[in-house]
C-alpha positions as CSV (number, residue, x, y, z in Angstrom):
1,X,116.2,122.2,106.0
2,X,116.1,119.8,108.9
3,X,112.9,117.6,110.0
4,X,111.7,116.7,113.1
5,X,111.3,113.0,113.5
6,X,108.1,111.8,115.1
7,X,108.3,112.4,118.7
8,X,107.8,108.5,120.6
9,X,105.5,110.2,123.7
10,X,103.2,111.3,120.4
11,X,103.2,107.9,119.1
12,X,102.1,106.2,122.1
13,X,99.7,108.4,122.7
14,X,97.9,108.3,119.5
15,X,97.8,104.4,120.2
16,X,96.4,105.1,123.5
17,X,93.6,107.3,122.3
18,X,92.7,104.7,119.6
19,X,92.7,101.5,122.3
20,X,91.0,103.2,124.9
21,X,88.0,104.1,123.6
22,X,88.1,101.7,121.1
23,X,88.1,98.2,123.7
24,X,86.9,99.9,126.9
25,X,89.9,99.2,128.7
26,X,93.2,101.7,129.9
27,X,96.3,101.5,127.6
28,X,99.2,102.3,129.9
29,X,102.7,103.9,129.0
30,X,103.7,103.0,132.8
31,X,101.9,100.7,134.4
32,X,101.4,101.9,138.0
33,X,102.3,99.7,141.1
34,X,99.2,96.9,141.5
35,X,97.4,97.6,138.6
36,X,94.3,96.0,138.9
37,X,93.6,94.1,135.6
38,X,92.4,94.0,132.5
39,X,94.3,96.5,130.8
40,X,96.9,97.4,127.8
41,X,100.1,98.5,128.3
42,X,102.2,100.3,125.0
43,X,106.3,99.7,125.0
44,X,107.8,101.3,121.6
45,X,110.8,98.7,120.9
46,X,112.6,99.8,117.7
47,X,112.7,102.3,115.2
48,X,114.5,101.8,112.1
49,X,114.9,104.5,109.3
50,X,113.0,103.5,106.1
51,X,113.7,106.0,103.8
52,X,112.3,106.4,100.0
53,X,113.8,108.0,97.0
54,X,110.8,110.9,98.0
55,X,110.2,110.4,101.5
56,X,112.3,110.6,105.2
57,X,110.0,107.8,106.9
58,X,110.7,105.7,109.9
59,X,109.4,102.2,110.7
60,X,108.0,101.7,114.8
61,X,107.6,98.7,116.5
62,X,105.1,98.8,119.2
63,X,104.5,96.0,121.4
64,X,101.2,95.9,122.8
65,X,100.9,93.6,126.2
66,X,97.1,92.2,127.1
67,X,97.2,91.8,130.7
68,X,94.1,89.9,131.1
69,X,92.4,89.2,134.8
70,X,93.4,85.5,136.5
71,X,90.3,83.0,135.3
72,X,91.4,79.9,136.7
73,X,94.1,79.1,134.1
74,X,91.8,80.2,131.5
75,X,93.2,82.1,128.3
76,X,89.4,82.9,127.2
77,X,89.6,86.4,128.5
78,X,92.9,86.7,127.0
79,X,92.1,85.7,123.6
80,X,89.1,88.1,124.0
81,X,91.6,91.4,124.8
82,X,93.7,90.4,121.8
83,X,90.6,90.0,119.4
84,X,89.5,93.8,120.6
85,X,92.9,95.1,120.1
86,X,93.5,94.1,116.6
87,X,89.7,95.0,116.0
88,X,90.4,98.8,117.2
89,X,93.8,99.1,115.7
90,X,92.4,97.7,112.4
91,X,91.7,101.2,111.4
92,X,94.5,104.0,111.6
93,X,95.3,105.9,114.6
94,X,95.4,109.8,114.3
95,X,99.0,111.6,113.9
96,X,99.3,115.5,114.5
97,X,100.3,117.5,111.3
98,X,103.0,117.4,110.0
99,X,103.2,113.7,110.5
100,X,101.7,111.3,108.0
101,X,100.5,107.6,108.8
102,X,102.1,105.6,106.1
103,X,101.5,102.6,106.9
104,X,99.8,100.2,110.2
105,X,100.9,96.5,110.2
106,X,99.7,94.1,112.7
107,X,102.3,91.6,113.2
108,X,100.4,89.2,115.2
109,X,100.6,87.7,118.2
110,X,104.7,87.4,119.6
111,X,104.0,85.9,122.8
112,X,101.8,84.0,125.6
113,X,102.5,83.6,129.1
114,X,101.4,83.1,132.5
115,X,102.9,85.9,134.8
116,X,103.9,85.4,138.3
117,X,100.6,87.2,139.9
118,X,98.6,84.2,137.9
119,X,97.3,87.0,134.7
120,X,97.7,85.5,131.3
121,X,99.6,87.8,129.5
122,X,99.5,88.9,125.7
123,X,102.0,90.5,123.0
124,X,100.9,91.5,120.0
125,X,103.1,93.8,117.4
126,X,102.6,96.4,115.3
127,X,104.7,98.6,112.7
128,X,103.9,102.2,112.0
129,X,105.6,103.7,109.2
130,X,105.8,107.4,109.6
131,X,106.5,109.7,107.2
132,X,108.1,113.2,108.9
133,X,109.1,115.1,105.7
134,X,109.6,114.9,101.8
135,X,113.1,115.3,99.4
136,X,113.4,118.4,98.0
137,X,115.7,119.2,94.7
């Protein structure tokens, strides 16, 4: 019996529906050309294979990026995005059946940076373990 690994598009998009509503603010897949900020912006950047003596499970490592709006130099509105990000992802986002949430681990805060256009600019990571199917004997 083969099993169907958890689709990325599906991922990010469960991430999306929890950030959205959750901070107010658009979580992007693709962020369109001039983007007016605030917003979030989801970039899946590894999946490693995490498997049990019971389980087929996969570890994903989502980078979140806070693009916050130019203040002046100011990171306040920055700090602010991050704070409601790992507020709503605090809680576990919703996977379709057959998929089971294992696991949600914020790994804090990776990065901090002015960008070119004068935005302060976030990354914060998290880990989802996913759990696509159970050993058999």
């Amino acid at each position: 019996m083969a099993y169907q690994k958890l689709n990325i598009t599906t991922l990010i998009a469960a991430i999306q529906d929890k950030i959205g509503p959750e901070t107010g603010l658009v979580c992007y897949d693709h962020v369109p050309l001039n983007q007016a900020s605030p917003f979030y912006f989801a970039e899946l950047v590894r999946t490693t294979p995490s498997n049990t003596k019971t389980m087929f499970r996969d570890v994903m490592t989502v980078w979140i990026h806070c693009i916050a709006a130019e203040d002046n130099g100011s990171s306040v509105g920055l700090y602010g995005m991050i704070d409601s990000l790992q507020e709503a992802l605090s809680t576990d986002i919703t996977l379709p059946e057959p998929y089971e949430l294992i696991m949600q681990v914020d790994n804090g805060v990776q990065e901090i940076k002015t960008d070119e256009t004068g935005e302060k600019h976030g990354i914060v990571s998290f880990d989802f373990t996913v759990c696509y199917g159970f050993r058999c004997k």
